[in-house]
PDB file of N, CA, C and O in Angstrom:
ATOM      1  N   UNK A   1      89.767  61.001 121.178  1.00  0.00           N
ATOM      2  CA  UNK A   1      90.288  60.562 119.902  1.00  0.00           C
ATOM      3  C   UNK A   1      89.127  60.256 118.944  1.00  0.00           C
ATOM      4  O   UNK A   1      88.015  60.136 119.458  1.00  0.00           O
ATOM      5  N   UNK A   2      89.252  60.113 117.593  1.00  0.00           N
ATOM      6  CA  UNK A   2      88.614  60.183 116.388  1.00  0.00           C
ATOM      7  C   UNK A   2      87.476  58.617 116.901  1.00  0.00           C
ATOM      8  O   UNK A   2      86.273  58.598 116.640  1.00  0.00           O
ATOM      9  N   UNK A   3      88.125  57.589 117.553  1.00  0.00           N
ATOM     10  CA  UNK A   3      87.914  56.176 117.968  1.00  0.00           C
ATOM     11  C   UNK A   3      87.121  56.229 118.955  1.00  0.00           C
ATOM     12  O   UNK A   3      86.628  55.120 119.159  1.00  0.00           O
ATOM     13  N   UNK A   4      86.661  57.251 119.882  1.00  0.00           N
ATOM     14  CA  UNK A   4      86.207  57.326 121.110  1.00  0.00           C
ATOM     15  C   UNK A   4      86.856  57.291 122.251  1.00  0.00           C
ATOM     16  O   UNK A   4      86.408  57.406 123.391  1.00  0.00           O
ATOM     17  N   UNK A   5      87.985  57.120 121.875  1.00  0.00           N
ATOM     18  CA  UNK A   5      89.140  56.421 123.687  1.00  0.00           C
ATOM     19  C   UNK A   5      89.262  58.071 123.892  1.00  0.00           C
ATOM     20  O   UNK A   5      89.043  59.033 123.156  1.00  0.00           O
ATOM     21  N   UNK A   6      89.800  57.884 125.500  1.00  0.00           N
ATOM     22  CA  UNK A   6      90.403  59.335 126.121  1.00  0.00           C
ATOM     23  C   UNK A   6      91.649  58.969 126.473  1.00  0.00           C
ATOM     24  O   UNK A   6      91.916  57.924 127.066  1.00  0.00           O
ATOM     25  N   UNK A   7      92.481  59.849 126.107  1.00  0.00           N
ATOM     26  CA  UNK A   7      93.909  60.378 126.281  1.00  0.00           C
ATOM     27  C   UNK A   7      94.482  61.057 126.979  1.00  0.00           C
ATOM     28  O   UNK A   7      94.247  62.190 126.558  1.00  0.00           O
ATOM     29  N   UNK A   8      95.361  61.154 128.142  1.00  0.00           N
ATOM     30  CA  UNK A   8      95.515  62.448 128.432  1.00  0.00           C
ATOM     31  C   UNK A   8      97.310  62.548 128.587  1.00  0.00           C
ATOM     32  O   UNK A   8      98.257  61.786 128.783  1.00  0.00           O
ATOM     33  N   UNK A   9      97.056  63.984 128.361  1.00  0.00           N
ATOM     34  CA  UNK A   9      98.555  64.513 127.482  1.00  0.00           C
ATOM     35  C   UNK A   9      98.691  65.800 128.843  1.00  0.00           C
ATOM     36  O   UNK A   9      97.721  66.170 129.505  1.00  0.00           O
ATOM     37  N   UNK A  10      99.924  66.249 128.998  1.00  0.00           N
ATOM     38  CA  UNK A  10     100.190  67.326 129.989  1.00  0.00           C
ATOM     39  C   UNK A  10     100.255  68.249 128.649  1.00  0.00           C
ATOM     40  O   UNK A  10     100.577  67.994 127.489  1.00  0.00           O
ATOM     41  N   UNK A  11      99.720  69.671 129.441  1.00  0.00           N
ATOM     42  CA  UNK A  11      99.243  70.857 128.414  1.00  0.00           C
ATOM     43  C   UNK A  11     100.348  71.896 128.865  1.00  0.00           C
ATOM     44  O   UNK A  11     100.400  72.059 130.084  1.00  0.00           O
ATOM     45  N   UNK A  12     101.442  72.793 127.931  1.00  0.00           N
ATOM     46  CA  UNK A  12     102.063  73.747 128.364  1.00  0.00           C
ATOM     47  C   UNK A  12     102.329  74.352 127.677  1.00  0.00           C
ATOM     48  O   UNK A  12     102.472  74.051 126.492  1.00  0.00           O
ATOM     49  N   UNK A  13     102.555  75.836 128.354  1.00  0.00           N
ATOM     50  CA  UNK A  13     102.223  76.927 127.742  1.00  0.00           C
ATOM     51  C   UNK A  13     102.693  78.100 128.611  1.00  0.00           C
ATOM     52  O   UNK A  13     103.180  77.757 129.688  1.00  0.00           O
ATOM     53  N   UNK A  14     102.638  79.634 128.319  1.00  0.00           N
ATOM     54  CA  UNK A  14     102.565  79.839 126.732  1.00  0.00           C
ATOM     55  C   UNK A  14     103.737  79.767 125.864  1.00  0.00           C
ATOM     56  O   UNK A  14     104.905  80.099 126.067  1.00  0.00           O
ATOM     57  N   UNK A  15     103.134  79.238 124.815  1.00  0.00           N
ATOM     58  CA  UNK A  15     104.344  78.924 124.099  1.00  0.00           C
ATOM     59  C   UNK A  15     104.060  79.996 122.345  1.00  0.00           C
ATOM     60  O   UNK A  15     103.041  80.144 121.670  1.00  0.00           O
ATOM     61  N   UNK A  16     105.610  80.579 122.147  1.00  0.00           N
ATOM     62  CA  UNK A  16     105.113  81.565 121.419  1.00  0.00           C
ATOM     63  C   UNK A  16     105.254  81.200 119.690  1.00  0.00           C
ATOM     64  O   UNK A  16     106.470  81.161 119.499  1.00  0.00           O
ATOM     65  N   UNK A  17     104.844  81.039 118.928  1.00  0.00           N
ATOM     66  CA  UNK A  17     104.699  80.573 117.837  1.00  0.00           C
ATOM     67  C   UNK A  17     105.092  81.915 116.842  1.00  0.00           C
ATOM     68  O   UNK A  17     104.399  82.923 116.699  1.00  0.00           O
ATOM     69  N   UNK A  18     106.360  81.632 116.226  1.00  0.00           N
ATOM     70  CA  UNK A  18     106.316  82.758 114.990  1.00  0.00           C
ATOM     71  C   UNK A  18     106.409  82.147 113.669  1.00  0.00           C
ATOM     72  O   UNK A  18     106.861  81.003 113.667  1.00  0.00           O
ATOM     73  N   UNK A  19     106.147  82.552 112.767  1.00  0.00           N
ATOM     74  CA  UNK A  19     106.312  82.301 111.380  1.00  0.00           C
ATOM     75  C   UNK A  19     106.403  83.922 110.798  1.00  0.00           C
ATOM     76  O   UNK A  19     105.706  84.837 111.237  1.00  0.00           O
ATOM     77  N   UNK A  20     107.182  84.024 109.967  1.00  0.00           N
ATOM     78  CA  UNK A  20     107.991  85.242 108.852  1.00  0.00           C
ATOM     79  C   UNK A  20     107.522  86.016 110.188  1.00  0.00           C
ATOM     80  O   UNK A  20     108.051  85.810 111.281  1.00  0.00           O
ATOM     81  N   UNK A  21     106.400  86.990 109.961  1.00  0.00           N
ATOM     82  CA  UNK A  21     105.935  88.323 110.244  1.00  0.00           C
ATOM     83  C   UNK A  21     105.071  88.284 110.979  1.00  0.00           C
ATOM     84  O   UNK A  21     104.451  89.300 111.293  1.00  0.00           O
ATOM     85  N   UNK A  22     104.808  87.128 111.437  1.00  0.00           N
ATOM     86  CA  UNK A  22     103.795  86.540 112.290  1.00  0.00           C
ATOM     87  C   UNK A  22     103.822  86.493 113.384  1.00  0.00           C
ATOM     88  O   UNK A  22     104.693  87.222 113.858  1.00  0.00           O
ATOM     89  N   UNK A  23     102.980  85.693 114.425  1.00  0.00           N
ATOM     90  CA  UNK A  23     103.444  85.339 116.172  1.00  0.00           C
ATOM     91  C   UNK A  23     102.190  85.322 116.410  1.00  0.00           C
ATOM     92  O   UNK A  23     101.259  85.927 115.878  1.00  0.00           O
ATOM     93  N   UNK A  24     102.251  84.265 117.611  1.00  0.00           N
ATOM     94  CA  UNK A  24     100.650  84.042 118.244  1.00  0.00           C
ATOM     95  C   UNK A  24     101.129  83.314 119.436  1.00  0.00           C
ATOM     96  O   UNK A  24     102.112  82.572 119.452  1.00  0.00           O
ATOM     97  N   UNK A  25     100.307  83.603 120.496  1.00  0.00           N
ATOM     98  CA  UNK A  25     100.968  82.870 121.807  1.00  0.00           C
ATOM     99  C   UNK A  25      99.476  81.885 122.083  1.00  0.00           C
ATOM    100  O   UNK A  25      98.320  82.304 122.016  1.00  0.00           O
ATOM    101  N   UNK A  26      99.918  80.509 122.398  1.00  0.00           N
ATOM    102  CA  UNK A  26      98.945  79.152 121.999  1.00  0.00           C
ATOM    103  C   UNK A  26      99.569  78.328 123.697  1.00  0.00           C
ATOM    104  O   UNK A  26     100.661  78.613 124.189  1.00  0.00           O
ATOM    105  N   UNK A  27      98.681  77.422 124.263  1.00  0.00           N
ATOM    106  CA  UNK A  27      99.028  76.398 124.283  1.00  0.00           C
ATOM    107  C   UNK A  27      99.600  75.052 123.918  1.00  0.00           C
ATOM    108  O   UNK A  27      98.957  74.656 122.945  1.00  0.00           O
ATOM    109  N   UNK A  28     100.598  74.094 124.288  1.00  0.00           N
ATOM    110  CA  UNK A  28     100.418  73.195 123.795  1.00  0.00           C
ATOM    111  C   UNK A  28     100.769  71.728 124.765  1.00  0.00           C
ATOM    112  O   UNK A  28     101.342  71.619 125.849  1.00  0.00           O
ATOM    113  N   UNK A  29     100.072  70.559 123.730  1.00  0.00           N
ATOM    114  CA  UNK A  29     100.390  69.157 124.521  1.00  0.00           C
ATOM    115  C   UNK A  29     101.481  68.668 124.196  1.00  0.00           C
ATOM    116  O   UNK A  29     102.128  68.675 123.149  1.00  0.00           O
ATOM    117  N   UNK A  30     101.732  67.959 125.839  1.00  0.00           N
ATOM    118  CA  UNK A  30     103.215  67.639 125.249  1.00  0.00           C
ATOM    119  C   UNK A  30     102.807  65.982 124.757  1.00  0.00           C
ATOM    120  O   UNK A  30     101.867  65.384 125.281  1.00  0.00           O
ATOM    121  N   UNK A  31     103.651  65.388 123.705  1.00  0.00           N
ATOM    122  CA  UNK A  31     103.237  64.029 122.866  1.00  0.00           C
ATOM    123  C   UNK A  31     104.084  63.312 123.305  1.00  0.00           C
ATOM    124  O   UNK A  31     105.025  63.916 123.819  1.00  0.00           O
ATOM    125  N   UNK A  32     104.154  61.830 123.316  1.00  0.00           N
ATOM    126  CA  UNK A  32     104.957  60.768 123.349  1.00  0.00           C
ATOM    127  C   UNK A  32     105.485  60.354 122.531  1.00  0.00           C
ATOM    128  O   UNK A  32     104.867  59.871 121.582  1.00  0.00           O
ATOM    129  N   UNK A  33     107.267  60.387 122.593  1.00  0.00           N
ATOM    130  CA  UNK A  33     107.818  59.853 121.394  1.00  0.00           C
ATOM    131  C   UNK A  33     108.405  60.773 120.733  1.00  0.00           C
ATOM    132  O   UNK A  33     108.998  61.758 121.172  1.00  0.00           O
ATOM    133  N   UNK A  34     108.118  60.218 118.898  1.00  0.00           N
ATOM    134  CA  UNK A  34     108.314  61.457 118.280  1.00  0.00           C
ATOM    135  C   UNK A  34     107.382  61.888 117.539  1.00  0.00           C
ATOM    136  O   UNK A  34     107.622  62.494 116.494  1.00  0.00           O
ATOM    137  N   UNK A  35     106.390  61.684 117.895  1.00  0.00           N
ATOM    138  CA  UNK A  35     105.110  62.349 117.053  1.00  0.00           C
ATOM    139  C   UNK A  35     105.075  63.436 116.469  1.00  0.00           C
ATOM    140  O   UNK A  35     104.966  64.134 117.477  1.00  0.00           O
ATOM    141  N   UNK A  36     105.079  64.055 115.754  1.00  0.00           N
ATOM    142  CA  UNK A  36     104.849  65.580 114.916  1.00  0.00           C
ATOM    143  C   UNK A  36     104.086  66.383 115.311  1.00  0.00           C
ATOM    144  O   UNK A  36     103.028  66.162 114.724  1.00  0.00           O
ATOM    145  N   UNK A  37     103.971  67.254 116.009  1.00  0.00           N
ATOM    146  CA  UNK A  37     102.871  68.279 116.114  1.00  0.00           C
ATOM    147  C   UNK A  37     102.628  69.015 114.840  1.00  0.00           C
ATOM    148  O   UNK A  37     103.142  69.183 113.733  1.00  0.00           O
ATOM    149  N   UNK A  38     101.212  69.499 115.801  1.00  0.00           N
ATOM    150  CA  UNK A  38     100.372  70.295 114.296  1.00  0.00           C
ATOM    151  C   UNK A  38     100.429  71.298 114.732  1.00  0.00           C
ATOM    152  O   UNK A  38     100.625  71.538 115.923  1.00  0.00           O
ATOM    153  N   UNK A  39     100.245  72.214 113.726  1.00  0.00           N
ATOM    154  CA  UNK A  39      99.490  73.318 114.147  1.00  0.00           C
ATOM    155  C   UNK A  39      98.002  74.130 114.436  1.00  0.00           C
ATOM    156  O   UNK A  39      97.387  74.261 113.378  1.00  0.00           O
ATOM    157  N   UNK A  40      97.341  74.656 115.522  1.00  0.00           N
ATOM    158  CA  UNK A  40      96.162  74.365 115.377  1.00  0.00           C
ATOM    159  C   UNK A  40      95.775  75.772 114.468  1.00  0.00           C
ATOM    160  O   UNK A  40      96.533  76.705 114.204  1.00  0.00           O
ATOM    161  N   UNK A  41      93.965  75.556 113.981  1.00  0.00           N
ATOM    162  CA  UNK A  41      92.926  76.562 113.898  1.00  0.00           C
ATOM    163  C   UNK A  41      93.223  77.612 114.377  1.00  0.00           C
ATOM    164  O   UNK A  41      93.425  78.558 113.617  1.00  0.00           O
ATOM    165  N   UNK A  42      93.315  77.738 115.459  1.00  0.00           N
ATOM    166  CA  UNK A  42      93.529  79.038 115.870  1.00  0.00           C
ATOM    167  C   UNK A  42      94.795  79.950 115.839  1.00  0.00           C
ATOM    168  O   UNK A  42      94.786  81.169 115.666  1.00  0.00           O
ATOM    169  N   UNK A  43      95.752  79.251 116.013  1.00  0.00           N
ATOM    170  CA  UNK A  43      97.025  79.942 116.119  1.00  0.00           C
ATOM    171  C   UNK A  43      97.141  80.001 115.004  1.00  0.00           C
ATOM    172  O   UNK A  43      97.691  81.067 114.728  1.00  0.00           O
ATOM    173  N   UNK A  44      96.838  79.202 113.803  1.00  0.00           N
ATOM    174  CA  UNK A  44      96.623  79.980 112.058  1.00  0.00           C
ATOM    175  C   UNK A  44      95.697  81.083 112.056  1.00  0.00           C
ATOM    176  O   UNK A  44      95.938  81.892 111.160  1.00  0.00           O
ATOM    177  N   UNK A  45      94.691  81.366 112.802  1.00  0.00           N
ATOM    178  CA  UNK A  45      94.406  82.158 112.302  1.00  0.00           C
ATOM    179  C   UNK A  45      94.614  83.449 112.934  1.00  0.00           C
ATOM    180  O   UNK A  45      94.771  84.495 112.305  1.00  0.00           O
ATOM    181  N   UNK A  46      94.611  83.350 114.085  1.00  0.00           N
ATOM    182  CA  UNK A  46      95.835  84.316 114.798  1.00  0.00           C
ATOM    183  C   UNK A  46      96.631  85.246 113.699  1.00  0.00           C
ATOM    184  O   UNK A  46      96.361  86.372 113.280  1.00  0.00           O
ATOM    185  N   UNK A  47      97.819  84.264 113.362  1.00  0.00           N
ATOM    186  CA  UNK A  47      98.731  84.580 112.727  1.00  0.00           C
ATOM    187  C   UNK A  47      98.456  85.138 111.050  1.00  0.00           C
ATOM    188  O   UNK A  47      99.314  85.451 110.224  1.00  0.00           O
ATOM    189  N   UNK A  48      96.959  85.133 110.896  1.00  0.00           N
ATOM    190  CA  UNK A  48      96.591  85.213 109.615  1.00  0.00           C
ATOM    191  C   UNK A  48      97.132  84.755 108.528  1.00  0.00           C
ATOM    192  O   UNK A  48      97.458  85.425 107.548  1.00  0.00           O
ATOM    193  N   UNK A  49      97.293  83.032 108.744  1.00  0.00           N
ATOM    194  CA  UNK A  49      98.632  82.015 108.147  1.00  0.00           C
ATOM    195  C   UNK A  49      97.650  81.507 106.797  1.00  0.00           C
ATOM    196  O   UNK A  49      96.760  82.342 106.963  1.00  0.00           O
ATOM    197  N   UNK A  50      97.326  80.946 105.930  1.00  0.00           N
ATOM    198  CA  UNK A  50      97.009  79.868 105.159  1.00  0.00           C
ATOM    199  C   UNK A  50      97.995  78.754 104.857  1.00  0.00           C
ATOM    200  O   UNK A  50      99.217  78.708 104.994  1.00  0.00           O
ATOM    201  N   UNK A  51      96.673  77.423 104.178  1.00  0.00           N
ATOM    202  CA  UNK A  51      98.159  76.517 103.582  1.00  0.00           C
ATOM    203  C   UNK A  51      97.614  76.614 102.116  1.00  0.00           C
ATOM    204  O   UNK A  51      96.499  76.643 101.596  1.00  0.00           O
ATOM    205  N   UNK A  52      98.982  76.654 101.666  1.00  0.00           N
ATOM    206  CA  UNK A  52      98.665  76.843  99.838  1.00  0.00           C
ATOM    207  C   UNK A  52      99.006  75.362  99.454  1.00  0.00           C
ATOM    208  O   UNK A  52     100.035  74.690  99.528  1.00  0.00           O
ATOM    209  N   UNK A  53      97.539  75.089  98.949  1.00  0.00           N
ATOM    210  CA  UNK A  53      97.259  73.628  98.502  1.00  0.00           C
ATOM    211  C   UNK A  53      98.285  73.404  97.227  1.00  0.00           C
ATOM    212  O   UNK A  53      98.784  72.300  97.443  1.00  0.00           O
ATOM    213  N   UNK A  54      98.587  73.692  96.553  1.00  0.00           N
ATOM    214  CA  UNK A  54      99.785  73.195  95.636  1.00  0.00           C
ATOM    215  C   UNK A  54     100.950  73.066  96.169  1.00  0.00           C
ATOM    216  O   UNK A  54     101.276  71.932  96.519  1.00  0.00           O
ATOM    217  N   UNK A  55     101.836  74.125  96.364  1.00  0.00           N
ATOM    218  CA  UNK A  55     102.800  73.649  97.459  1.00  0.00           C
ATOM    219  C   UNK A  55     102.981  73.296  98.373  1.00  0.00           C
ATOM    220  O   UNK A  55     104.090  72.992  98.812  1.00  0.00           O
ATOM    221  N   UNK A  56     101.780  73.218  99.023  1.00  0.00           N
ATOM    222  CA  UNK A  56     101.782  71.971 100.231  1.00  0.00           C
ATOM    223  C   UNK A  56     102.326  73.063 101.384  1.00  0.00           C
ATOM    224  O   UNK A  56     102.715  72.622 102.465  1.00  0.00           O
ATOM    225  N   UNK A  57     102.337  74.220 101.168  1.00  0.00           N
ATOM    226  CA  UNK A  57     103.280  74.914 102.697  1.00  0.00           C
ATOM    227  C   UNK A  57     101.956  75.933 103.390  1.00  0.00           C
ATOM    228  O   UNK A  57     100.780  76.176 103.124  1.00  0.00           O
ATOM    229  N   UNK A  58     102.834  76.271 104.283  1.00  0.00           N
ATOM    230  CA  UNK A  58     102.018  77.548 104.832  1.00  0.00           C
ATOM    231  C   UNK A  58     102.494  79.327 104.791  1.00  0.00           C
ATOM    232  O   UNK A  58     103.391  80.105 105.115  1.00  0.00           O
ATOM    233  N   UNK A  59     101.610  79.271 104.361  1.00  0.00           N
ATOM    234  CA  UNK A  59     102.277  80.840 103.274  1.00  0.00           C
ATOM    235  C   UNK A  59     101.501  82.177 104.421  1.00  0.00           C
ATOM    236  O   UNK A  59     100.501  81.734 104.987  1.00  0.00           O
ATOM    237  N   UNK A  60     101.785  83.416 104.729  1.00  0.00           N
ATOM    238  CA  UNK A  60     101.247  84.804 104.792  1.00  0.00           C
ATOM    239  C   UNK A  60     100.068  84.789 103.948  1.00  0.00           C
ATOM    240  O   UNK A  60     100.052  84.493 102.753  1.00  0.00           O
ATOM    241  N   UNK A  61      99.070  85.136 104.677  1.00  0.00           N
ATOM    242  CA  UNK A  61      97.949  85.615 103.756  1.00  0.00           C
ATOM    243  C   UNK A  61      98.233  86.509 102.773  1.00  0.00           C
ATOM    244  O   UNK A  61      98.314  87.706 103.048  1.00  0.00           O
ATOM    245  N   UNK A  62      98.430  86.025 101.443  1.00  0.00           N
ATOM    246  CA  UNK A  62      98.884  87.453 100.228  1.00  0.00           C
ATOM    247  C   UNK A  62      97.633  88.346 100.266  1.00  0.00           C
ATOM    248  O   UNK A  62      97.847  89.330  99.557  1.00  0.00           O
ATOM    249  N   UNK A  63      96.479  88.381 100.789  1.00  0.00           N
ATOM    250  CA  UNK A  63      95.937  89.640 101.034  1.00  0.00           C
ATOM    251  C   UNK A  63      96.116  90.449 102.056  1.00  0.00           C
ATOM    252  O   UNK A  63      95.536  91.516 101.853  1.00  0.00           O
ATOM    253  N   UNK A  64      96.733  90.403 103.190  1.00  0.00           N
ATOM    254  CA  UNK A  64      97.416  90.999 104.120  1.00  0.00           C
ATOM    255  C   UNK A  64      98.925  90.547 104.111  1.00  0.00           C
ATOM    256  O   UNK A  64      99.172  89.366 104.358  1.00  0.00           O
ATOM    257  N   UNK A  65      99.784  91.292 103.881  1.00  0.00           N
ATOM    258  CA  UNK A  65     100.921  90.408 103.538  1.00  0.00           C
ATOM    259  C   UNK A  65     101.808  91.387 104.508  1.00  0.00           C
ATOM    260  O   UNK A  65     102.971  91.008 104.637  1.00  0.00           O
ATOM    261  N   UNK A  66     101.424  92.684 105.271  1.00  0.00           N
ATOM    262  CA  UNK A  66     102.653  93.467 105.867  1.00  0.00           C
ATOM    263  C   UNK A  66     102.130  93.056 107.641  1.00  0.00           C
ATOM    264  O   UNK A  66     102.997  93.113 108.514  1.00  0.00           O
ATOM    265  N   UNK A  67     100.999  92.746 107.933  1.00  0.00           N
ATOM    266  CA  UNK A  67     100.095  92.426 109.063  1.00  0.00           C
ATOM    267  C   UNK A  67      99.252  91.645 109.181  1.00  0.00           C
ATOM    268  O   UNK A  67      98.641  91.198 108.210  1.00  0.00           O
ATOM    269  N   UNK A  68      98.977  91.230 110.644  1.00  0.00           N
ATOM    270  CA  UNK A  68      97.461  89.991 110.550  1.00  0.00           C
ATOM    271  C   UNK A  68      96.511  90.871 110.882  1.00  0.00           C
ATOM    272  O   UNK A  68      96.441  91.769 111.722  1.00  0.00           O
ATOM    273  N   UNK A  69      95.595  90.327 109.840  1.00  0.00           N
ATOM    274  CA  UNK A  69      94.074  90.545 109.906  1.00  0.00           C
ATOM    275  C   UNK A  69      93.680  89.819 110.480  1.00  0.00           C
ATOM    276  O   UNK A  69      93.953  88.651 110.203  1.00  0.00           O
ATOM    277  N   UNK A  70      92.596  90.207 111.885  1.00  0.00           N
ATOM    278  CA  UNK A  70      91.706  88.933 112.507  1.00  0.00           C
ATOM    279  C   UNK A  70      90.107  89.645 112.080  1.00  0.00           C
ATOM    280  O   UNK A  70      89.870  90.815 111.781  1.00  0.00           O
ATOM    281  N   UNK A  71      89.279  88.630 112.165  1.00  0.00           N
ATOM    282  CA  UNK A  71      87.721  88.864 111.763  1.00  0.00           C
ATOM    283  C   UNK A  71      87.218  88.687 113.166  1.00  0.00           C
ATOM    284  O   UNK A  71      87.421  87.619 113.744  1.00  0.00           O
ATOM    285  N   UNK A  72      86.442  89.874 113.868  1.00  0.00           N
ATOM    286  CA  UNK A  72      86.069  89.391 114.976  1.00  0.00           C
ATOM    287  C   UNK A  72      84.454  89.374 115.094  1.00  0.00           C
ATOM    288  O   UNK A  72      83.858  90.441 115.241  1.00  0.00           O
ATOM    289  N   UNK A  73      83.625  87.913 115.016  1.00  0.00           N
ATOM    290  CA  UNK A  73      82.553  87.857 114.617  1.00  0.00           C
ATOM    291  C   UNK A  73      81.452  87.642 115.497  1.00  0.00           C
ATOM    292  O   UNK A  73      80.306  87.585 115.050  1.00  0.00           O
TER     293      UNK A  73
END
């Protein structure tokens, strides 16, 4: 954690993540309660997702908008 403490959470998977035109297969932790999950780094970029800072959402990359582009570096 951000605080220094350790946590530990059971991890499961795979779990398949779609959005519109999208999909990415990710791990995930399971949380206590009702906490909100996020979404991570990677499975955005997987999915070649952004978040559009004005509307606050997560939109298709409008420069690839029919497929994901990955950068492999």
């Amino acid at each position: 954690m951000a605080d220094g403490s350790v946590q530990e959470y059971d991890v499961v998977g795979p779990i398949h993540v779609k959005f519109k035109n999208r999909t990415a297969i990710c791990s995930a932790m399971v949380l206590q309660g009702d906490n909100e999950p996020l979404l991570g780094a990677i499975p955005m970029e997987e999915m070649d997702v952004l978040i559009h800072p004005r509307r606050q959402e997560l939109i298709v990359n409008p420069e690839h908008p029919n497929y994901a582009q990955l950068s492999l570096k």
